[in-house]
KEZA-783604 format. One record per residue (C-alpha): z, x, y; residue in one letter; chain. Coordinates in Angstrom, 3 decimals. Layout:
REC         w         u         v  code  unit
REC         Z         X         Y     A     A
...
***
This chain:
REC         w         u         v  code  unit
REC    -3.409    -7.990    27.327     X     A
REC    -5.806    -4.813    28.195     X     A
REC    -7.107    -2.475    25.960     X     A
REC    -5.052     0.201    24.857     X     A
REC    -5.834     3.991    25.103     X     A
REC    -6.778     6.159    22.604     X     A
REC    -3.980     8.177    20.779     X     A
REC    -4.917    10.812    17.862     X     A
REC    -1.256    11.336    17.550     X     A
REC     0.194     7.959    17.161     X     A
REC    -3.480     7.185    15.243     X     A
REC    -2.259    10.285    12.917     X     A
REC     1.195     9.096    12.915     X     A
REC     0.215     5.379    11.815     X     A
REC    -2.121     6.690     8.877     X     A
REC     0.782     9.486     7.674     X     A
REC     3.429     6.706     7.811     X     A
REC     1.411     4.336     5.789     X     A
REC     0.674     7.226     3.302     X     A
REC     4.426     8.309     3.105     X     A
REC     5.257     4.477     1.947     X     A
REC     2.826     4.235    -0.228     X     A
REC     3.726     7.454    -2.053     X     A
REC     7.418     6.655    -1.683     X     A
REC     7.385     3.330    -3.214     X     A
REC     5.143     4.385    -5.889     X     A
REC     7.019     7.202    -6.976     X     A
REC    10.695     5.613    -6.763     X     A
REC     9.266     2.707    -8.788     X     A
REC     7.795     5.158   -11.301     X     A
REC    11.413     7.031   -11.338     X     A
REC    13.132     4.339   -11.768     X     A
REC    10.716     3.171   -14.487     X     A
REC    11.248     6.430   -16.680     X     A
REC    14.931     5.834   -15.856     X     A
REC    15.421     2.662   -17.491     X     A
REC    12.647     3.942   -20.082     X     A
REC    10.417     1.524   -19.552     X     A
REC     8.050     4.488   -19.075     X     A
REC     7.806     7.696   -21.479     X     A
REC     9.629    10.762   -20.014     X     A
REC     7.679    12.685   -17.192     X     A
REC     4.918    14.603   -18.828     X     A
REC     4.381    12.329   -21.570     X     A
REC     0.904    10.520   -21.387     X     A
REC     1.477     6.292   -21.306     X     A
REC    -1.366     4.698   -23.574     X     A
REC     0.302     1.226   -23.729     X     A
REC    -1.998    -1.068   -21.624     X     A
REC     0.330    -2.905   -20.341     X     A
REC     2.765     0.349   -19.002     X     A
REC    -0.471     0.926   -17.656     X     A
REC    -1.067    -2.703   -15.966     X     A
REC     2.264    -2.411   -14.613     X     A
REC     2.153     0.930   -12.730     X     A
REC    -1.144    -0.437   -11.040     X     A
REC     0.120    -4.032   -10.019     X     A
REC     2.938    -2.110    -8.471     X     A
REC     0.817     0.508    -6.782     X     A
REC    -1.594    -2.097    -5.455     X     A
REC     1.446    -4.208    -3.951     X     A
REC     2.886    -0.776    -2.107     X     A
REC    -1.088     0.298    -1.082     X     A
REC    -1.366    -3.161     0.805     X     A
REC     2.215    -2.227     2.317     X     A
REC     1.552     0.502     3.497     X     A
REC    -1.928    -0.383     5.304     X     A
REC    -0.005    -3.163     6.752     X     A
REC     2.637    -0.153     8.052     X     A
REC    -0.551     1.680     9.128     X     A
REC    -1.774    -1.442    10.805     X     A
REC     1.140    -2.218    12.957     X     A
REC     2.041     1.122    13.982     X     A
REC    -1.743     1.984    15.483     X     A
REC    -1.767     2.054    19.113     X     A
REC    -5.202    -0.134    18.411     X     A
REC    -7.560    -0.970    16.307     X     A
REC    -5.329    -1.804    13.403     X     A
REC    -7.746    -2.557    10.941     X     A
REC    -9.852     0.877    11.350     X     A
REC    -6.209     2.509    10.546     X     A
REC    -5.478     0.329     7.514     X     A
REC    -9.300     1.361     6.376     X     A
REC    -8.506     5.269     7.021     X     A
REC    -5.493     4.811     4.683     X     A
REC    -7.536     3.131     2.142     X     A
REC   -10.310     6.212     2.555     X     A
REC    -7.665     8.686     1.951     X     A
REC    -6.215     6.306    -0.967     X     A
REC    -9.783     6.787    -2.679     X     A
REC   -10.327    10.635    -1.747     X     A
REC    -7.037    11.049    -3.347     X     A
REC    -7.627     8.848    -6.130     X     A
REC   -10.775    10.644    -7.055     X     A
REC   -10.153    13.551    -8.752     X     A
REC    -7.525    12.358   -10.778     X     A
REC    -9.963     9.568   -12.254     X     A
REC   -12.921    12.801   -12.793     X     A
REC   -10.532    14.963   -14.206     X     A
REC    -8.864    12.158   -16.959     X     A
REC   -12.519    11.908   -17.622     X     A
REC   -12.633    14.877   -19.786     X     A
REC    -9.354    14.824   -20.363     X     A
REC    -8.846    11.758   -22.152     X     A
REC    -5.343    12.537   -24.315     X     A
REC    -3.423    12.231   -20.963     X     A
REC    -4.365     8.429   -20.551     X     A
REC    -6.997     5.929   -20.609     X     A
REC    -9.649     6.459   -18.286     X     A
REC    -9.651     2.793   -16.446     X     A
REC    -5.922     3.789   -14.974     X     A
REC    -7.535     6.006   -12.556     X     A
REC   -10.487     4.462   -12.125     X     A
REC    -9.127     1.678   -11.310     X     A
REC    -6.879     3.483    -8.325     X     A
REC   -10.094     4.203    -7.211     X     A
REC   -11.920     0.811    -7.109     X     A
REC    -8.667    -0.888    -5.653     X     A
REC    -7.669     1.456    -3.104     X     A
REC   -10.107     0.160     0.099     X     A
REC    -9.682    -3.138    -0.926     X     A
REC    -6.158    -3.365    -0.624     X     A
REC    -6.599    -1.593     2.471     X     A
REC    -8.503    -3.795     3.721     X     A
REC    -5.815    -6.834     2.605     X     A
REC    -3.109    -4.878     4.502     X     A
REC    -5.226    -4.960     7.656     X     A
REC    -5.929    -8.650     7.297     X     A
REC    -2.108    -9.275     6.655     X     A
REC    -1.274    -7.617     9.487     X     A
REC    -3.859    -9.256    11.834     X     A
REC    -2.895   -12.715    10.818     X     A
REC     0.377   -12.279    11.322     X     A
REC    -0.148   -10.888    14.856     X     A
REC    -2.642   -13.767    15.454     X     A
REC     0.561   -15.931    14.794     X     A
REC     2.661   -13.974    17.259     X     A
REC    -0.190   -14.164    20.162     X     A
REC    -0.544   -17.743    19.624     X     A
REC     3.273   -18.692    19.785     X     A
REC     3.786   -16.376    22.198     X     A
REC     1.032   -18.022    24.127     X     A
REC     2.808   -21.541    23.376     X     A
REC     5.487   -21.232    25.434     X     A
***
């Protein structure tokens, strides 16, 4: 199998359509949430720890799904795509978690923060998912 070429716009294109997952997931999850009122209504700041707990176990399960999106659809090096994700994931992250900072009535401060903190690693998991699976595939593939 030879090396493929570089490609900014399927390398863009992997990166946007893991970001559009991630944000998609997240936010029909949180609709669906305030929906069934599980969450406060829109607007309202969520103090309960565990509301709290929840939204981030969610939004760390669609981060790692959408690296592994970002993974599979690079035209190569899967892994540095998964990581880009993850670098927007924290960029984006960031000035959520400095503004709640001073701005503690909206929420508690480790809800951001933690965004933040989790957002390369489960990057990172996504591009290890990926690249075991494909290690699989190359191997039975190579099997027959």
């Amino acid at each position: 199998m030879g090396r493929q070429p570089r490609n900014l716009w399927r390398s863009t294109g992997a990166v946007v359509l893991g970001f559009l997952v991630v944000v998609i997931l997240s936010l029909g999850t949180d609709e669906v949430l305030h929906l069934l009122k599980v969450y406060p209504p829109w607007g309202k700041p969520m103090f309960d720890p565990r509301l709290n707990l929840l939204a981030l176990s969610y939004r760390v399960v669609c981060s790692v799904i959408g690296s592994y999106i970002a993974a599979k659809f690079a035209p190569r090096n899967p892994m540095r795509h998964a990581l880009i994700l993850g670098a927007v994931g924290v960029v984006l992250s960031l000035p959520g978690a400095v503004f709640i900072t001073t701005h503690t009535d909206l929420g508690p401060v480790w809800y951001p923060v933690s965004l933040v903190v989790t957002a390369l690693p489960c990057a990172w998991l996504g591009g290890v998912l990926y690249q075991k699976k494909q290690l699989r595939l190359d191997v039975a593939a190579t099997s027959k």
